[in-house]
C-alpha positions as a LaTeX table, in Angstrom:
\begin{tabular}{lrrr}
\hline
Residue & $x$ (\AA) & $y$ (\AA) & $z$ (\AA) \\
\hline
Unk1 & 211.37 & 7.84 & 40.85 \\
Unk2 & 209.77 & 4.87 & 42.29 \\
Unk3 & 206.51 & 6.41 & 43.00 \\
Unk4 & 206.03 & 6.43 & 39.29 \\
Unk5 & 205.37 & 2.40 & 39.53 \\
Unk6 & 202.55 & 2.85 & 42.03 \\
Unk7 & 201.11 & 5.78 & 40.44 \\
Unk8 & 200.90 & 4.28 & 37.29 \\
Unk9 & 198.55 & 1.36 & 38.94 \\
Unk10 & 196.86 & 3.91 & 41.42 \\
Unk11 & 196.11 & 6.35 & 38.00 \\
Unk12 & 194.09 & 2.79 & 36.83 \\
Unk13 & 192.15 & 2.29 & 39.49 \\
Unk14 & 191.54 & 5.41 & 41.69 \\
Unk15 & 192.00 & 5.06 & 45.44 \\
Unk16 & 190.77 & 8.23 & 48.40 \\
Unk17 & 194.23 & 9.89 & 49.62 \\
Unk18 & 194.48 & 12.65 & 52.00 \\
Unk19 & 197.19 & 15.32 & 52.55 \\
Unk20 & 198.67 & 15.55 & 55.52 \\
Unk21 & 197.57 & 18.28 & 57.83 \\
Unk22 & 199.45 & 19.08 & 61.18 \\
Unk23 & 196.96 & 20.69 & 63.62 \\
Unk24 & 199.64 & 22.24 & 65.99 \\
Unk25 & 203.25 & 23.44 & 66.43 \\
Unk26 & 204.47 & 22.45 & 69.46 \\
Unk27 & 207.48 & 23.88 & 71.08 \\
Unk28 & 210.41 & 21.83 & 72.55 \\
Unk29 & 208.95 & 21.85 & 76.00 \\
Unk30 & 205.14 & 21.28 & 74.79 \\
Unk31 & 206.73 & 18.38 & 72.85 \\
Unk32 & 209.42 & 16.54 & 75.06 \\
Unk33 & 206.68 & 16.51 & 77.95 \\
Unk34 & 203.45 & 15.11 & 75.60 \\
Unk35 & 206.39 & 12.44 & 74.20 \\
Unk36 & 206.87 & 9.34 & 75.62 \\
Unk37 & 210.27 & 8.44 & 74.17 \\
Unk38 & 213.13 & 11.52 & 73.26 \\
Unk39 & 216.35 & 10.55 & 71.94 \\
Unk40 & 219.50 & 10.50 & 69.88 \\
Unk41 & 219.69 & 7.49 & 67.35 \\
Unk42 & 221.40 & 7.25 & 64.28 \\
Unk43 & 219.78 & 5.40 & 61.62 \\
Unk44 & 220.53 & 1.73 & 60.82 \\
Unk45 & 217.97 & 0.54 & 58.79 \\
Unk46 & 214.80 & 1.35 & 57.20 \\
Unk47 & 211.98 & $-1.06$ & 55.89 \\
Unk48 & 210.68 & $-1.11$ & 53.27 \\
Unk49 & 213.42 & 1.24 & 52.16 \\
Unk50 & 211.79 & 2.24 & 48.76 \\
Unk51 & 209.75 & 5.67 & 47.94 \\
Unk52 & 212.30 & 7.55 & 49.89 \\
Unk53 & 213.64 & 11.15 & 48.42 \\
Unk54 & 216.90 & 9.85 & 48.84 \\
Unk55 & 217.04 & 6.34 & 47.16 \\
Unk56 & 217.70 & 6.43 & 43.48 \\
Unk57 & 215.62 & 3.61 & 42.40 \\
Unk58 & 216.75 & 1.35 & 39.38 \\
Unk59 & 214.62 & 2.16 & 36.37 \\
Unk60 & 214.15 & $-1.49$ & 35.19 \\
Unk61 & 211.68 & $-2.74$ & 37.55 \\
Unk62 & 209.92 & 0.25 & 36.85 \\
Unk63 & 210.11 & $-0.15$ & 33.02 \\
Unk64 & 208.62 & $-3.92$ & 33.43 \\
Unk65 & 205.71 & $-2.33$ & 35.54 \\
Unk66 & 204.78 & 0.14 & 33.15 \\
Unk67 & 204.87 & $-2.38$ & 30.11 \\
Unk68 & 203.07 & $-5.09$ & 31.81 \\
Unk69 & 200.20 & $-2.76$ & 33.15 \\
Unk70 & 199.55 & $-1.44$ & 29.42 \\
Unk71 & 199.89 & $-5.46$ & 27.96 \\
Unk72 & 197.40 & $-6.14$ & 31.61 \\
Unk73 & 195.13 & $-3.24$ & 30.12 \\
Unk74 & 194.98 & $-4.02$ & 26.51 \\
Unk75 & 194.55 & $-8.03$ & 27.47 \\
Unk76 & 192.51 & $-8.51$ & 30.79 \\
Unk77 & 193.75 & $-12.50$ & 30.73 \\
Unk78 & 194.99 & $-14.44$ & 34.20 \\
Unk79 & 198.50 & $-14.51$ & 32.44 \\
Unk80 & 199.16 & $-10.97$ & 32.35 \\
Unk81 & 197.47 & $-10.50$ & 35.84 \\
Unk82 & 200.38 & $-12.70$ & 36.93 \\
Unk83 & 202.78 & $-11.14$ & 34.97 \\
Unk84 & 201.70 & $-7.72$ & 36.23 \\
Unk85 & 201.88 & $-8.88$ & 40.23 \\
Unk86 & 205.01 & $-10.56$ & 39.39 \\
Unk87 & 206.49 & $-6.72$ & 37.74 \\
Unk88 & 205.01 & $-5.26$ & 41.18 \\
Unk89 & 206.88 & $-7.73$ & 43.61 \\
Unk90 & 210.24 & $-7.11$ & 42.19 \\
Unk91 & 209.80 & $-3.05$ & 41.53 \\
Unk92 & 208.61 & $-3.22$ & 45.57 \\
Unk93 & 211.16 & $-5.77$ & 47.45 \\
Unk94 & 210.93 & $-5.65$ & 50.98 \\
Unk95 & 207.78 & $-5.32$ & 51.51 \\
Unk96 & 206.32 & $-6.11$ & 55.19 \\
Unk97 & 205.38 & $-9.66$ & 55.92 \\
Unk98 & 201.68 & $-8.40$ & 55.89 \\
Unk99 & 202.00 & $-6.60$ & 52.60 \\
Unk100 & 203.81 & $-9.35$ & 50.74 \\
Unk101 & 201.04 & $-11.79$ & 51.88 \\
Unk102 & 198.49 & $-9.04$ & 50.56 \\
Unk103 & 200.59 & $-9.01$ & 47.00 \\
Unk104 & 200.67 & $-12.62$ & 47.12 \\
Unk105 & 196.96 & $-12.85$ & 47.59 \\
Unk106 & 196.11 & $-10.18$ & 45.00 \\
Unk107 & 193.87 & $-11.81$ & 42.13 \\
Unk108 & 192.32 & $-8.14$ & 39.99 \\
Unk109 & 193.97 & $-5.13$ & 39.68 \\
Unk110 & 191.57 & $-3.26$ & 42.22 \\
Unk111 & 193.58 & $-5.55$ & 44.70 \\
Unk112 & 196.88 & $-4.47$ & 43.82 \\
Unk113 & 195.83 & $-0.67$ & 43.96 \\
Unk114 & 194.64 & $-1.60$ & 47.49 \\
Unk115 & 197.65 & $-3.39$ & 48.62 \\
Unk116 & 199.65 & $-0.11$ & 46.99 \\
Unk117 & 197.67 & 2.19 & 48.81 \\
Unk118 & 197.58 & 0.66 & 52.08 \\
Unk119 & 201.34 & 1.20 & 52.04 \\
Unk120 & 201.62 & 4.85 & 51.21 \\
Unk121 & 198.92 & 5.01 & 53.90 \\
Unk122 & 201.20 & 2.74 & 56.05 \\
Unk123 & 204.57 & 3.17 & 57.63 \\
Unk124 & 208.31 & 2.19 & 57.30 \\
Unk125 & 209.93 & 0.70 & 59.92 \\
Unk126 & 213.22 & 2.65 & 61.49 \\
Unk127 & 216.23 & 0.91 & 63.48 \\
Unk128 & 217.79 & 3.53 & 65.43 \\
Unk129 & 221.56 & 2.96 & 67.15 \\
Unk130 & 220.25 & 4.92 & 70.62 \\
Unk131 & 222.77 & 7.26 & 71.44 \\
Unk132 & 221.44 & 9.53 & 73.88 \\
Unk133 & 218.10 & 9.31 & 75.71 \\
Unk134 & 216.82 & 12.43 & 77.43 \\
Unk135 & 213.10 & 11.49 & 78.47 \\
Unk136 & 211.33 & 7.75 & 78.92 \\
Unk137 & 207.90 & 8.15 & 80.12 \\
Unk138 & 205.10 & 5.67 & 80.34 \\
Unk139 & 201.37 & 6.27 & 78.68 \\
Unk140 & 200.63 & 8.51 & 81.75 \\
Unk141 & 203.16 & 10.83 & 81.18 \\
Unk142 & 205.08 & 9.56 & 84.59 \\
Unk143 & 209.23 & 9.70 & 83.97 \\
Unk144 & 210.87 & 6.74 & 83.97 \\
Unk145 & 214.56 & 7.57 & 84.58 \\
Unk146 & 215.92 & 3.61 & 84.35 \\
Unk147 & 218.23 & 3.88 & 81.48 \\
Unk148 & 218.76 & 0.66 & 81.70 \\
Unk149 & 215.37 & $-0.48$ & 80.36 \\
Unk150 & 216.40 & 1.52 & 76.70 \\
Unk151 & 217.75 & $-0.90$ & 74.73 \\
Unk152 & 220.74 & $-0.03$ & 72.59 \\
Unk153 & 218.44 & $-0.21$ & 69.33 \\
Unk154 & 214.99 & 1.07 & 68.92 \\
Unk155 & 212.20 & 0.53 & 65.78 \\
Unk156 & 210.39 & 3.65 & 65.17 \\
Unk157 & 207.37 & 3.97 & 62.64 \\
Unk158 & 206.97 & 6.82 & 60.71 \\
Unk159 & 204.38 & 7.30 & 57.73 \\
Unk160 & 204.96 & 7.57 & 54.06 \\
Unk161 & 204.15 & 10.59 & 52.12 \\
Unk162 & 204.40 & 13.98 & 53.39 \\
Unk163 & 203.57 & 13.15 & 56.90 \\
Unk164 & 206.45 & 10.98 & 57.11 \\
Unk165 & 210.25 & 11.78 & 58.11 \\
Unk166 & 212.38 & 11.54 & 55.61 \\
Unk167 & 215.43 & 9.52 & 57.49 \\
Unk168 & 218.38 & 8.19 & 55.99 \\
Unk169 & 220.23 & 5.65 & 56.93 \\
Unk170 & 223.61 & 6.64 & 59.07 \\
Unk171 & 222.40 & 10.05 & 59.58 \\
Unk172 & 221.82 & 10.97 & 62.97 \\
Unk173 & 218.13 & 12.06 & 64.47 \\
Unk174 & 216.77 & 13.96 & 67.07 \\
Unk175 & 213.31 & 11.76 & 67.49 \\
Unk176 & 210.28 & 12.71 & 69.48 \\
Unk177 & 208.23 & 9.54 & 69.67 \\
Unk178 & 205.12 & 8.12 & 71.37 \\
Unk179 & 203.64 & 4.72 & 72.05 \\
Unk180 & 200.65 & 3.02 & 70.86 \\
Unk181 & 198.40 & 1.80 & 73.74 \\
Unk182 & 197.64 & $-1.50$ & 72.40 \\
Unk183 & 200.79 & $-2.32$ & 70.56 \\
Unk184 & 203.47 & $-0.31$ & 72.18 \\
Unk185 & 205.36 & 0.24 & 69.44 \\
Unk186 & 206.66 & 3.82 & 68.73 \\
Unk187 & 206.23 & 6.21 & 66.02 \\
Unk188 & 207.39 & 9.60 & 65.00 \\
Unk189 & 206.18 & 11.40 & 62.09 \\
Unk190 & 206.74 & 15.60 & 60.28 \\
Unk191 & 204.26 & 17.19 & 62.92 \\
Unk192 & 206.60 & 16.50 & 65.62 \\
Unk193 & 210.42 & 17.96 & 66.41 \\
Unk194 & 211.99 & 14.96 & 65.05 \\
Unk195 & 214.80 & 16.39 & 63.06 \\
Unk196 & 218.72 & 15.98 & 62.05 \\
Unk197 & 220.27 & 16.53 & 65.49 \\
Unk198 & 222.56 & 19.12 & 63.22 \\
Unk199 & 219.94 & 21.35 & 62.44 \\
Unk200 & 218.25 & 20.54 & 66.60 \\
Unk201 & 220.41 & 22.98 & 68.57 \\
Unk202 & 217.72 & 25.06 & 70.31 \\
Unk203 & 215.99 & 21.67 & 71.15 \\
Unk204 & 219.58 & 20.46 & 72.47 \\
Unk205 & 220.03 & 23.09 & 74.41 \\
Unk206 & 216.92 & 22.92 & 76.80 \\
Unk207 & 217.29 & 18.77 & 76.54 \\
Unk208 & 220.83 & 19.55 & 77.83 \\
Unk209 & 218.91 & 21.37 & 80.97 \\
Unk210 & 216.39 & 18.82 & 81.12 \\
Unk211 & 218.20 & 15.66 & 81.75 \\
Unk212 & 221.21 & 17.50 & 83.77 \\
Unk213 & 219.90 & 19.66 & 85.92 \\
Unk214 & 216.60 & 17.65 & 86.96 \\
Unk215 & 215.39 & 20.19 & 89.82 \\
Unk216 & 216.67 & 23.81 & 88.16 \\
Unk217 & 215.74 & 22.78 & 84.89 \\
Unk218 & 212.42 & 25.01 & 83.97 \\
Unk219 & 211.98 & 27.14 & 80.94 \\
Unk220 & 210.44 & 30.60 & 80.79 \\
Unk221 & 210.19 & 31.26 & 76.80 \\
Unk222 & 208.23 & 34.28 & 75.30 \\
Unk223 & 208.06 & 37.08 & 73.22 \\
Unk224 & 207.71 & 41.09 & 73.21 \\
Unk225 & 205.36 & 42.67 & 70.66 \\
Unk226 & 204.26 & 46.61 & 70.45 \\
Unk227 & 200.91 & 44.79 & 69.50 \\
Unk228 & 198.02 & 45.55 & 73.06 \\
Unk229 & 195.77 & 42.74 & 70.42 \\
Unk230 & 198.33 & 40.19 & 69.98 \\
Unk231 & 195.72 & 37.52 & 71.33 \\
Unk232 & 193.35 & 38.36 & 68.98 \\
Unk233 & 195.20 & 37.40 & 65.67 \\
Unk234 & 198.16 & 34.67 & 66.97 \\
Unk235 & 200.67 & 34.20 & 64.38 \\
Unk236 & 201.89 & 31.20 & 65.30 \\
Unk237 & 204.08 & 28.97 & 68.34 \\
Unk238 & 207.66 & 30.57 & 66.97 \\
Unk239 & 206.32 & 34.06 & 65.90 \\
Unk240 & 204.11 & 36.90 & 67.07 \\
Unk241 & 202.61 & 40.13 & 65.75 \\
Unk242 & 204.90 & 43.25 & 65.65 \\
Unk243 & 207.93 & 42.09 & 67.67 \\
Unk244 & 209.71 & 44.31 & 69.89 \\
Unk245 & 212.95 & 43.37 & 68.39 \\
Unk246 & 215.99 & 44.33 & 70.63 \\
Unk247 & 214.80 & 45.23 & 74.14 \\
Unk248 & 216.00 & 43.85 & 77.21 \\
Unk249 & 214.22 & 41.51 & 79.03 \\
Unk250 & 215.11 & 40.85 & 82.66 \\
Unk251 & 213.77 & 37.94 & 84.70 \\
Unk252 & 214.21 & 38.30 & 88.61 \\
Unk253 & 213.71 & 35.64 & 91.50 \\
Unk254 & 214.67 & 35.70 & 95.12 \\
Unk255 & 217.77 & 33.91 & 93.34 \\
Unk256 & 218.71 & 36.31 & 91.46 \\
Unk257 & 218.54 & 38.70 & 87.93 \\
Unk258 & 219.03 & 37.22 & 84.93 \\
Unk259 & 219.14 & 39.32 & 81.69 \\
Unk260 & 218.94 & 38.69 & 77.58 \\
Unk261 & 217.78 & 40.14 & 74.50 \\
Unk262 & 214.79 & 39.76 & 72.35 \\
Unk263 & 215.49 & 38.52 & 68.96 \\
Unk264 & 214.46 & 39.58 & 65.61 \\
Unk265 & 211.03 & 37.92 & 66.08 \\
Unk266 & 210.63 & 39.40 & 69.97 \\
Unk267 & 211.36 & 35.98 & 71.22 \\
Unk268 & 213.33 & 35.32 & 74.47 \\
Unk269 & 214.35 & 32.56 & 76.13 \\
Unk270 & 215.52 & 31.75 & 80.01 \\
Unk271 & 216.95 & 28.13 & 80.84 \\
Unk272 & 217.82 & 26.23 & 83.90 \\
Unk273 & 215.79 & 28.04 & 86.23 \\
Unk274 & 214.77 & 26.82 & 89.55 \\
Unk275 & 211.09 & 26.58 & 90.86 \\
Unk276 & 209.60 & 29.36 & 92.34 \\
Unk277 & 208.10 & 32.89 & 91.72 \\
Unk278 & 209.24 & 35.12 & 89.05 \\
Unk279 & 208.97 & 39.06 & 87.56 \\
Unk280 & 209.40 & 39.68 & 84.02 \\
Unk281 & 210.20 & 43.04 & 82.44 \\
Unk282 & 211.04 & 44.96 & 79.43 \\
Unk283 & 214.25 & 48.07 & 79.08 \\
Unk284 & 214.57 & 49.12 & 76.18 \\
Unk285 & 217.67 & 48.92 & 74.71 \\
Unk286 & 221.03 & 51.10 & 76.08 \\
Unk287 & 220.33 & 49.34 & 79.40 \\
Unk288 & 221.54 & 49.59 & 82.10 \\
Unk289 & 222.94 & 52.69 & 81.50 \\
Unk290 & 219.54 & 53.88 & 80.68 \\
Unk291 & 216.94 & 52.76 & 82.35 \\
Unk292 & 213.81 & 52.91 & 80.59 \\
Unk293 & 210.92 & 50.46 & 81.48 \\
Unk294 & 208.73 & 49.71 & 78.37 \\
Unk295 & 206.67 & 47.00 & 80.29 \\
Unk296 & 204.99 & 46.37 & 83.87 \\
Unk297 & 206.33 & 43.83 & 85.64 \\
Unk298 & 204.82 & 40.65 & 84.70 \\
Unk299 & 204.72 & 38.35 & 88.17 \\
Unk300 & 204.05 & 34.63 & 87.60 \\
Unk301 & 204.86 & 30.95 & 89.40 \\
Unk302 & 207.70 & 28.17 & 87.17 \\
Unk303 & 206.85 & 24.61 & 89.11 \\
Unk304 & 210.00 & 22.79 & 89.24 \\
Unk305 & 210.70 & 20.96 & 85.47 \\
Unk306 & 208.14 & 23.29 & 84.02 \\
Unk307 & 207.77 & 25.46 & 80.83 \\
Unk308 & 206.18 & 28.92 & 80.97 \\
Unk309 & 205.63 & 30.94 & 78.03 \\
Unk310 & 205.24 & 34.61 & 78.61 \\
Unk311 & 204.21 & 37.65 & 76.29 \\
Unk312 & 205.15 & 41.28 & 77.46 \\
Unk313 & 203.32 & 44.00 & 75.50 \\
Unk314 & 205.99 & 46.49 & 74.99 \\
Unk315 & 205.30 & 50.72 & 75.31 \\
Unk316 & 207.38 & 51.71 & 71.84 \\
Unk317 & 209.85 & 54.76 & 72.90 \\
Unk318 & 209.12 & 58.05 & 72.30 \\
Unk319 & 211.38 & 60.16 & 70.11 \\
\hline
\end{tabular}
């Protein structure tokens, strides 16, 4: 791959590099309200396009870099400095104005490991076809429902490495972005939702609420677990401790009973629900023609537009 041109060079003259870490997992509605921009967009460009899983780089380029950093290393002269910068620039076209000025300007070999690692720590540059927009919000958080201030293309930065996403281009994304105060340009990177919009259907589904139903469009999400302690050892924004797989939760509102059924990790999920108070509670499965409670009511207030995530400790049945 590509990478193998930078690494050589990096390998030479060691640079700091970090892994990426992602402090939280958000769910949809944690993430769609904390975004500023959420939309379809297929993929029309990407710069620079290189150090991407999915481009099969020519093996030339990267042939010339490897033999002119050994001739650079066995003969320190100006010549094969040039020669080596002039290997770099054509294993790395398209480089950003900034970074081919930076190449340009690059006079020792501590400067091109600079220039190589201030990309990887940079970002490529995204043009997204919009296709759908489901939430435009300024810095504040306020909604902005003027579709016609999205333009039909968008630029979206994402990192390199593994805190990047790795778009291609014509596929089509589900992208959770946000705005940088200063410059107001957006990015996206792997600690958000931003995913294929094929593999986005729970995320589609409560954008479908979001954007169509404005008022009756809250969420009550949650999970049943046998576990009294779950709060003491969390195991994670999609999972909990000892799920009560399979019992029936019920949601009820002065408009009405709603029913499902927890999944195989206990997790439940209500949608399109109208502002107001609420009662949550557990059957266990066989209902209604049994009617076993394994839960107290849980009572609690959805504001309209709202998420509300809810955990009912479930009583396990009795043989």
């Amino acid at each position: 791959m590509i990478w193998l041109s930078a690494w050589w060079i990096l390998a030479a003259v060691p640079v700091p590099a970090m892994a990426c870490k992602c402090q939280t997992s958000l769910d949809v509605c944690a993430e769609t309200l904390r975004s500023n921009l959420v939309f379809i967009g297929t993929v029309e460009s990407i710069v620079p396009d290189f150090m991407t899983p999915w481009k099969t780089p020519s093996r030339e380029p990267i042939r010339r870099v490897n033999s002119a950093l050994d001739q650079y290393l066995q003969d320190r002269s100006q010549a094969r400095f040039l020669s080596l910068r002039d290997a770099v620039r054509s294993a790395f076209p398209g480089l950003l104005p900034e970074d081919q000025h930076r190449l340009e300007s690059a006079t020792t070999l501590q400067g091109l490991a600079n220039l190589l690692a201030a990309v990887m720590d940079g970002s490529r540059r995204v043009r997204f076809r919009v296709r759908t927009v489901f939430r435009k919000a300024d810095d504040d958080g306020k909604t902005d429902n003027d579709d016609d201030k999205v333009p039909d293309f968008l630029e979206v930065l994402t990192p390199f490495g593994e805190c990047g996403n790795d778009f291609q281009i014509g596929e089509t994304y589900l992208v959770y972005a946000n705005s940088d105060e200063e410059s107001d340009e957006l990015s996206t990177d792997a600690c958000s939702r931003t995913r294929r919009a094929s593999d986005a259907g729970p995320d589609l589904a409560y954008l479908s609420f979001y954007t169509d139903r404005k008022n009756p469009s809250g969420r009550v999400q949650g999970f049943t677990t046998y576990d009294p302690r779950y709060q003491v050892h969390p195991t994670g924004a999609e999972r909990i401790a000892d799920p009560a797989k399979g019992v029936i939760v019920e949601l009820k509102s002065n408009s009405g009973v709603r029913y499902t059924t927890a999944n195989e990790s206990g997790q439940f999920v209500f949608d399109g629900l109208e502002p107001g108070n609420y009662n949550l509670s557990a059957y266990a499965a066989g209902f209604p023609n049994t009617r076993t409670m394994l839960s107290a009511p849980r009572s609690f207030h959805l504001a309209a537009r709202a998420c509300s995530t809810q955990v009912l400790t479930v009583l396990k049945e009795t043989p």
